[in-house]
C-alpha positions in Angstrom: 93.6 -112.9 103.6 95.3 -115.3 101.2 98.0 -112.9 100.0 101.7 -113.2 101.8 101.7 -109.3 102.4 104.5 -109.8 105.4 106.8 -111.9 102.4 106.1 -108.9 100.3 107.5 -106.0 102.8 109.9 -108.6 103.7 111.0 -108.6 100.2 110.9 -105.8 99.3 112.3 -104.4 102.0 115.8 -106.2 100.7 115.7 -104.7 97.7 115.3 -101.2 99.3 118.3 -102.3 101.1 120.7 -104.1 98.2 119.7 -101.4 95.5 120.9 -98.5 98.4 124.2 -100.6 99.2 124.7 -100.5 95.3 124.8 -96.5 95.7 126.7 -96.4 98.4 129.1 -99.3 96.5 129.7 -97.1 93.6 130.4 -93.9 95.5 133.0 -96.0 96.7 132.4 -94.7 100.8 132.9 -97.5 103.0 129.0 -98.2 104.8 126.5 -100.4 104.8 122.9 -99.5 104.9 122.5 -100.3 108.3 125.2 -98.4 109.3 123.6 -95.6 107.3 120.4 -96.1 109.5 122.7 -95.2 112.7 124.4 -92.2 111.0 120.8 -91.2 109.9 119.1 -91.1 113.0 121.6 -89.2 114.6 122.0 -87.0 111.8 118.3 -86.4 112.3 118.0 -86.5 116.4 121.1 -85.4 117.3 122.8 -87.1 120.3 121.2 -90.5 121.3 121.8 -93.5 123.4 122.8 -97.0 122.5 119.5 -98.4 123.8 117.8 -95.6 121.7 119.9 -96.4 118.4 118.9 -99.7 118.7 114.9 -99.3 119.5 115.1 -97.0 116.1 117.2 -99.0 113.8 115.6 -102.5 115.0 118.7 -104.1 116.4 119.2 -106.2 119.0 121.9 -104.7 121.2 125.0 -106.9 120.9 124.2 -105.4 117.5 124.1 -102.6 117.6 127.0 -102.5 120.2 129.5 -103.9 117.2 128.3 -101.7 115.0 129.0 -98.3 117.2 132.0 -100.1 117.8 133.3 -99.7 114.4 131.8 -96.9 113.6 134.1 -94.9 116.4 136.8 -97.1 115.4 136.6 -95.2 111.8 136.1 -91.9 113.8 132.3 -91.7 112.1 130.9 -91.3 115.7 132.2 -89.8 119.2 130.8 -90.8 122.4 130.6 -88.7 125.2 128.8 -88.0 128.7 125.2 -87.8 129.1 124.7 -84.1 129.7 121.5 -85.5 132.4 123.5 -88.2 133.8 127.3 -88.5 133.6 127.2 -92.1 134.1 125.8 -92.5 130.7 127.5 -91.7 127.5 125.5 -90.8 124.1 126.4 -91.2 120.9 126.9 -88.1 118.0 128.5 -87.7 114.9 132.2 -86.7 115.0 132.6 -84.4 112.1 133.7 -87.1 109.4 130.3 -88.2 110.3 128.8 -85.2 109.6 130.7 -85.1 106.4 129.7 -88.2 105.5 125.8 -87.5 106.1 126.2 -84.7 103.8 127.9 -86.5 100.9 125.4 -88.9 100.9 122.2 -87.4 101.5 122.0 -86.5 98.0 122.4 -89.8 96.7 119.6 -90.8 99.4 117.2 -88.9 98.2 117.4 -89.4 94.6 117.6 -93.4 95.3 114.1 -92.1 97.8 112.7 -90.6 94.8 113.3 -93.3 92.1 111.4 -95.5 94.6 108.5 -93.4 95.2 108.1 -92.5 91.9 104.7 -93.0 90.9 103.1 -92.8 94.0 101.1 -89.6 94.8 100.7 -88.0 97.7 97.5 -89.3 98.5 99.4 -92.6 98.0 102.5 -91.7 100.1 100.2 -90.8 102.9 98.2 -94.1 102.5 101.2 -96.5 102.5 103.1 -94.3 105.7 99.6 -95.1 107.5 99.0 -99.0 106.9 102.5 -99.2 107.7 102.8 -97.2 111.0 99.5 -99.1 111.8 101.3 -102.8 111.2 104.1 -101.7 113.0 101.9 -100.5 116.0 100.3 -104.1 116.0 103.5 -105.4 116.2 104.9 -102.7 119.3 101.9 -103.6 121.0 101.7 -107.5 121.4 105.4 -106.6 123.5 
């Protein structure tokens, strides 16, 4: 394998990521991708944990901890008790988050489609496979 496939994700994966912020940028809301990611996933899962937010968006959890931080600062996110364990507390979207999610998601998927654009299904399905399978190789050597 003489190809640098891993600087290719790598850099490609930045583009993904500056191109989005440039969206987000001239809709003029006040988010970064990565805070995006966090509003995502618990747009999509509902209430979640800190340690979960940050298995899912790939931070570390001083990380993540900031950015939850701020988030409930800008009233984006509420936390509350864990409805299993009242010691806990899980994170949700307050209702500017929801708000937010919403205004967004359009610009999301158009930005998802301009991307994938292209690609067929059979393609689509091929890349979300080697990709899963590199990230299993990675979760696995933990």
């Amino acid at each position: 394998m003489d190809k640098a496939y891993g600087f290719l994700l790598e850099r490609t994966a930045k583009k993904l990521k500056q191109e989005l912020q440039k969206q987000f940028n001239q809709l003029d809301v006040n988010i970064t991708v990565d805070q995006w990611m966090i509003l995502y996933e618990l747009h999509e899962m509902g209430e979640l944990s800190l340690i979960q937010l940050g298995e899912l968006t790939c931070k570390d959890s001083p990380t993540i901890t900031r950015m939850i931080r701020l988030l409930e600062s800008r009233n984006i996110i509420v936390r509350k008790p864990s409805p299993s364990d009242k010691r806990k507390q899980v994170i949700i979207l307050s209702k500017t988050g929801e708000k937010m999610v919403s205004t967004l998601m359009p610009t999301v998927h158009a930005f998802r489609n301009k991307g994938w654009q292209g690609l067929s299904k059979k393609d689509t399905i091929q890349l979300e496979r080697i990709i899963s399978k590199i990230d299993f190789n990675f979760n696995s050597t933990k």
